[in-house]
N, C-alpha and C positions, 0 to 999 in steps of 0.2 A: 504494500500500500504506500501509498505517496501524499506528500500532503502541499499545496499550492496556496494560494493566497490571490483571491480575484476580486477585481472593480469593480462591479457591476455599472457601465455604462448607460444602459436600457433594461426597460422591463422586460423586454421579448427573451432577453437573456437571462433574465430570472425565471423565468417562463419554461425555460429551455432546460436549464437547471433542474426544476421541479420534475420535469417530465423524468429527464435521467435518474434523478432518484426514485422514481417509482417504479424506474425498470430493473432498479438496486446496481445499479451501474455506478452511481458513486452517493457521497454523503452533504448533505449540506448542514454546514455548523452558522449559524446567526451570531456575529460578534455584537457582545451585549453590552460594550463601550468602545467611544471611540479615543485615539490615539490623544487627545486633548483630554478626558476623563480619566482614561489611566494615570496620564502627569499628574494630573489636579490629585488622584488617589493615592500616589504615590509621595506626592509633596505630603498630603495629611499622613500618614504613615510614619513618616521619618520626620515630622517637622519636630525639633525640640528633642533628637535623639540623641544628639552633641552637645554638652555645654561648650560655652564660649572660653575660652583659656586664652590669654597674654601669648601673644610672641614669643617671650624668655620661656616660657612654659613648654610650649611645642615642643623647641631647640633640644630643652634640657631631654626629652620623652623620647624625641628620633635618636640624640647620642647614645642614651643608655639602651637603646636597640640596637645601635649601630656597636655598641661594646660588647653587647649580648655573642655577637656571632663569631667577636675575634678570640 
């Protein structure tokens, strides 16, 4: 099985779609957000999952990783 990702330009082509799937020729999945809603979802997700830390803070957290490995 393969899986693709299509536009739909026109109805006839949805049309066309529907029909294929009744002849179990293939599947149609309905994307129940669009590419703008996922963002927005994903901002609410993560928003506030970092505190904010100083510069010198960072610096000091990358070195002592960066010492971790030597």
């Amino acid at each position: 099985m393969k899986t693709v990702t299509l536009d739909i330009l026109n109805d006839k082509a949805m049309n066309l779609l529907k029909e294929l799937e009744l002849l179990k020729l293939v599947r149609v999945r309905r994307q129940t957000s669009t590419g703008k809603e996922l963002k927005k979802d994903l901002i609410a997700k993560y928003k506030g999952a970092m505190t904010p830390q100083s510069k010198d803070e960072i610096d000091r957290q990358l070195q002592d990783l960066r010492n971790e490995w030597e």
